[in-house]
N, C-alpha and C positions, 0 to 999 in steps of 0.2 A: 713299827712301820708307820711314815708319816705319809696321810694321805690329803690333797689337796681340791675342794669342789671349787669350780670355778666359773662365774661368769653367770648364774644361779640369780633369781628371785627369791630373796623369803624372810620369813616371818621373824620379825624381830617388834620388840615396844609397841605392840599392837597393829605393826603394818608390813608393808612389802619393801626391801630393797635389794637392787642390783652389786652383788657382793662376793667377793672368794671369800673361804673357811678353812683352813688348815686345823688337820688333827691330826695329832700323835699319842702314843699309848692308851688310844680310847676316849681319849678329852681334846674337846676345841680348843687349841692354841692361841687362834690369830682369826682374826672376823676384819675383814679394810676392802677398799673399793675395786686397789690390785696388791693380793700377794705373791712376792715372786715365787717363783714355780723351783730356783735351785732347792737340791737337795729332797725331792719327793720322792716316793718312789713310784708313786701313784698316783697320777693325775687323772680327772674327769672334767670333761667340759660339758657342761650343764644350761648351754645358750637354750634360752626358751622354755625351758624349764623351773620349778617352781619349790623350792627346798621348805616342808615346816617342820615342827620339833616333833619326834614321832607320836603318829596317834596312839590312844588310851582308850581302850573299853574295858569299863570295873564290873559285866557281864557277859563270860562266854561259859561255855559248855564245853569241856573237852574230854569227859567218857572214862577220863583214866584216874584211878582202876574201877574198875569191874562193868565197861561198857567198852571194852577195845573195839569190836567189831561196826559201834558205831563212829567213835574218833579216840585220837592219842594225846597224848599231848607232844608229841612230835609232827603230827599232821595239822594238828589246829595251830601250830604257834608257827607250823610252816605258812599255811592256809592266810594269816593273821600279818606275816612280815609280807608275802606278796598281795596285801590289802595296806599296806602300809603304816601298821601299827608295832609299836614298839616296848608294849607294855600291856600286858591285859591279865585278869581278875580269875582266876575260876569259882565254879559255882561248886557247893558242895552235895548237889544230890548224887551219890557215887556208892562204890559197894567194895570198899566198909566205908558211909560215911565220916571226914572228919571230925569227929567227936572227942577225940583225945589224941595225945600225942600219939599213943600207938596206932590208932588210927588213919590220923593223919603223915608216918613215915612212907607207907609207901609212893604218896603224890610226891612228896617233897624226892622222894629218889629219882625220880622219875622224869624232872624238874630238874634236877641238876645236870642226870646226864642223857636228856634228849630233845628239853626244849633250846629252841633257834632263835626266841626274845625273852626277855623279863617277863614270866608267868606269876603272878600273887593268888595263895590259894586262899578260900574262904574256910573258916571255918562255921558246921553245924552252930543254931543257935540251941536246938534240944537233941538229945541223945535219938541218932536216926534217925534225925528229923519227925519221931512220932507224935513232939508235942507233948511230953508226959512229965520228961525230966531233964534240967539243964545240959546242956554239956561240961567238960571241962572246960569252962572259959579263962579262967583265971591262968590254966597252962597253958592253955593253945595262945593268949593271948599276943607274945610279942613273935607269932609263927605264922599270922594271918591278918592276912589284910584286912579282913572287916568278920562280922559276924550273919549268916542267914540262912533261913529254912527255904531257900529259896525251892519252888517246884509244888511246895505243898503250902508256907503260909503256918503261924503259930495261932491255931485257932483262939485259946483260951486266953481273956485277958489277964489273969491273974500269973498266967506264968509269960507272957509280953513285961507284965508290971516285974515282977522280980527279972528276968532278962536285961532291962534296961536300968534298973538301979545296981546290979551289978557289970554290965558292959560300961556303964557311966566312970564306975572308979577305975576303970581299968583304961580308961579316955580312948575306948575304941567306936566303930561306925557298927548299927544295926543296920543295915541292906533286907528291908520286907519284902516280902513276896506277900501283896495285898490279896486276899481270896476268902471270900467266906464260903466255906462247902455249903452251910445249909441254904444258902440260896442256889446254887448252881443249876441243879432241877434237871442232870441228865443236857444240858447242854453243850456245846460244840464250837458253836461261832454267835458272832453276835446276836441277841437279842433284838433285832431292827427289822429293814424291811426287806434285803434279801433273805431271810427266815422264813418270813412269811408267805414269800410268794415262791419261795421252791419247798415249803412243808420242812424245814429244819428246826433242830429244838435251840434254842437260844440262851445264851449267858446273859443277866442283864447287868447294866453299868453297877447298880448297887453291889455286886458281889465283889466289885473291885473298892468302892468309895467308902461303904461303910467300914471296913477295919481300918482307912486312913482317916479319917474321924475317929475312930475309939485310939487312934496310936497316938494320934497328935493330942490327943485327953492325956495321956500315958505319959508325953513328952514333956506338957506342960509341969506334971508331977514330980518328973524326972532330971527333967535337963540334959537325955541321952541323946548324942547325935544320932538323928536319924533319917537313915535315906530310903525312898520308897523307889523301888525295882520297876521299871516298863509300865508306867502311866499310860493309861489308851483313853479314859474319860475325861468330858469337859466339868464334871461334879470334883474326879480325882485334883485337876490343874485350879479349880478353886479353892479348896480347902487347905492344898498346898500354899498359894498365892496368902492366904488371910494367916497362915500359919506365918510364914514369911514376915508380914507386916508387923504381926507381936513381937516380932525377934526370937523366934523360934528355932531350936538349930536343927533343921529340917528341911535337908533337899533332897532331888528326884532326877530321872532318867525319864528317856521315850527311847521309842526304838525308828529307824526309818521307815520301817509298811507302816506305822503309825502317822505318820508325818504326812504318807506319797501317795497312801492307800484308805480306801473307802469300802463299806459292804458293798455296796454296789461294785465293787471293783473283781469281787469273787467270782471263781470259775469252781467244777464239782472238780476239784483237784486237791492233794493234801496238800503242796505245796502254795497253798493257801490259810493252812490250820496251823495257829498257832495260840498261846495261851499268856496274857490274855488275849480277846479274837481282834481284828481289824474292825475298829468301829465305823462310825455313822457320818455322816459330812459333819457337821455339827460337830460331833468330836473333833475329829481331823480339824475343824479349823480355830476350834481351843485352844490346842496342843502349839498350833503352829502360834497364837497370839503368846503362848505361855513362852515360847523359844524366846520371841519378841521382848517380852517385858521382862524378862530374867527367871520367872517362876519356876523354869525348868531350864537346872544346871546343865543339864549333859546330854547326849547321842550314844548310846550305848544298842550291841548291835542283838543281845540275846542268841546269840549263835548258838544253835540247839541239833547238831546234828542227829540226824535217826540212817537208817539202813535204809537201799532204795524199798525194798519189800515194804517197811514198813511205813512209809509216803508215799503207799499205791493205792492207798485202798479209800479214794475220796474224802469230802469231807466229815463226813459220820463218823468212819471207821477209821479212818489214819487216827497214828500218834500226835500231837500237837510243837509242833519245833523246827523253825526253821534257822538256813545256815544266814552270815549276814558279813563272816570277816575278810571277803575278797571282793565284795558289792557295795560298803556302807558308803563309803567318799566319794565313788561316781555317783551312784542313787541320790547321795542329798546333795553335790555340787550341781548336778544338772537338774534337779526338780526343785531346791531352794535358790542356790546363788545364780546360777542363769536364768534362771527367769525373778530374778532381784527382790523375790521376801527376806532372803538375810543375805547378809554380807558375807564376803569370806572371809574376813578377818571375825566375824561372831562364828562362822564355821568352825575356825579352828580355835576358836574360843570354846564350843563345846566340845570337842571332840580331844582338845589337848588341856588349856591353860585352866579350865574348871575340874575335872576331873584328877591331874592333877595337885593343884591345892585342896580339895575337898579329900582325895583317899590318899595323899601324901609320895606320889609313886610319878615316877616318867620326870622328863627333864625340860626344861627349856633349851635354845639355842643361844648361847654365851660362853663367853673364856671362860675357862674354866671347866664347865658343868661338862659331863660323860655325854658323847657323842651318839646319840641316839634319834636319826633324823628318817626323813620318810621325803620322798625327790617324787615330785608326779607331771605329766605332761597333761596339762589341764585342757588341750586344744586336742586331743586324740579323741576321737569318735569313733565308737565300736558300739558290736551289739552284745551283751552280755550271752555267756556261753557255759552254762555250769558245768559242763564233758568236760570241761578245763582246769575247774574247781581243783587244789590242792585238798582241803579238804576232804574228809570221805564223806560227808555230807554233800549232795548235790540241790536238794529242796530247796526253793528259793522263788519269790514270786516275781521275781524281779526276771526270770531266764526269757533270752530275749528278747529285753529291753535297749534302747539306743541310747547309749551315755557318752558321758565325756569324764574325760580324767583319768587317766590310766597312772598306776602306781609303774616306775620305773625303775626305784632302788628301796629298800630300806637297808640302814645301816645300824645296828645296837654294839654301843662300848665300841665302836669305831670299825667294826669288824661287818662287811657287807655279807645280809643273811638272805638275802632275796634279791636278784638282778634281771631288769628286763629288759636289758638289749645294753646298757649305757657300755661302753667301754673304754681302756685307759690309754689316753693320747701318749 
């Protein structure tokens, strides 16, 4: 089927241009100022509207298997094309985690016949993520996008040290979930001064900073790629930064409540608890200098869905996880690029062209390359509305919120997987 977008803004060579696209069997054919319109079968006129190459998060959550009740990977990769992404990561804390190929058959089936965009599973870095004993890395390897204990964190350096001397040969990514239990201390949310003044027990920065200092020790030794998961401290965006300048192969994510949000910004709500927690101003305006200078690659959304039951019960008692794949591109177009701390071309610099070159997955917009695009009406003002959420996940601290940018199509391998109103002239 050849389909023709027409008359479209978007992202090419670092900027914006007024351009038609024609695609046929899944790849961009033809990119010109006018292509004719004979022989389509499918036309979309796209005036006003804003075409980039679909977005990439190399962190979501999607429950399957053995957490259906909280998401699928049918509902998250539905959830994830009506956010406009076209390529996203799963995380492997699941039940049976991926640990081995047998392990890891039932996502991949799962994957094949019911996700709605390009899903890449993680595999475990230790058997059940307990920390004790590696996994099969060696076979899981060319079946997983990257490697991580994501949720729990490999406490013991010596089994991080072997980890990354054998993910090294195998020239795959370590993806850390920084966390030292022994500090945590029974905490919750951040360590700072909404803690204090509502009586809450607090995480403090160190529990995130210090195993990225002992990793980047590790890396040094190693020479393993390695990327650290949802950075929230301004010690974490340091240490990365100076790692960086040695030429380290060591980069990082944040998530948007990291970027938009502050403790101060907490209500006694779960849809506020996440892990790690929304820090401090101070942090927050780290994170946003770290987007700035480069220190921090990417925007990944940690979409963590939970049951509403269990996002009811405040911030003490809820689960820790919120959802983030039908929020993340209005949330940081209108609290980054309209109010002009970054550009939208570094927008979709994090959110597409860094994530993928760094985990090798998603596409640019060019002849040739699999048509994999995401069409948003960046001048739509709405209030965010999570009843509406595709996902079964509804937490979200953003619920609402008055944005702009509404996702209007995404397309994967040329085939339209989510459509919000556009239709064929």
């Amino acid at each position: 089927m050849k389909m023709l977008l027409k008359n479209a803004m978007f992202f090419m060579d670092y900027g914006f241009k007024k351009c038609d696209i024609a695609i046929e069997n899944g790849n961009i054919i033809n990119i010109g100022p006018t292509v004719l319109s004979e022989g389509f079968e499918i036309i979309y006129d796209l005036e006003n509207l804003y075409i980039f190459p679909g977005l990439i998060d190399v962190h979501t959550h999607l429950r399957e298997p053995g957490f259906l009740y909280k998401e699928t990977i049918e509902t998250g990769s539905m959830a994830a094309a009506r956010g406009g992404y076209t390529s996203i990561c799963a995380m492997p804390n699941l039940n049976p985690t991926p640990d081995s190929l047998e392990n890891l058959a039932p996502e991949l089936e799962s994957i094949r016949n019911t996700a709605k965009i390009n899903v890449y599973p993680y595999g475990t870095i230790t058997k059940n993520e307990e920390g004790k004993e590696l996994s099969d890395l060696e076979k899981l390897a060319d079946k997983v996008v990257a490697f991580s204990d994501d949720g729990k964190g490999v406490q013991e350096e010596e089994m991080m040290l072997e980890a990354m001397k054998r993910v090294k040969k195998l020239g795959k990514i370590i993806a850390a979930h920084c966390e030292d239990n022994s500090l945590l201390e029974g905490g919750y949310i951040h360590k700072g001064e909404y803690a204090k003044l509502h009586n809450h027990k607090g995480i403090c920065s160190e529990s995130e900073w210090r195993p990225i200092k002992r990793d980047i020790e590790l890396v040094r030794k190693t020479m393993c790629k390695y990327h650290v998961c949802h950075i929230s401290t301004k010690e974490s965006v340091e240490l990365i930064r100076q790692a960086k300048k040695e030429g380290l192969p060591v980069t990082c994510e944040t998530a948007p409540h990291y970027l938009v949000l502050d403790d101060m910004c907490l209500k006694e709500e779960g849809r506020f608890k996440m892990n790690p927690p929304i820090r401090s101003k101070e942090d927050k305006k780290a994170l946003i200098e770290g987007l700035k200078d480069g220190t921090i690659d990417m925007i990944a959304t940690d979409h963590a869905p939970h049951s509403k039951e269990e996002k009811s019960k405040g911030l003490e008692k809820s689960l820790m996880g919120v959802v983030g794949l039908e929020v993340s591109f209005p949330v940081l177009y209108t609290n980054l690029v309209k109010t002009g701390i970054i550009t939208l071309e570094k927008l979709i610099e994090l959110m597409n062209t860094n994530p993928r070159k760094i985990f090798g997955i998603g596409t640019e917009i060019k002849v040739g390359q699999k048509a994999d695009i995401s069409i948003f009406d960046l001048n739509k003002k709405y209030n965010i509305d999570s009843n509406t959420f595709l996902s079964k996940g509804k937490s979200t601290p953003f619920d609402g919120e008055e944005v702009f940018g509404e996702c209007k199509m995404t397309i994967v391998g040329g085939k339209v997987v989510y459509n919000g109103g556009i239709t064929n002239v």
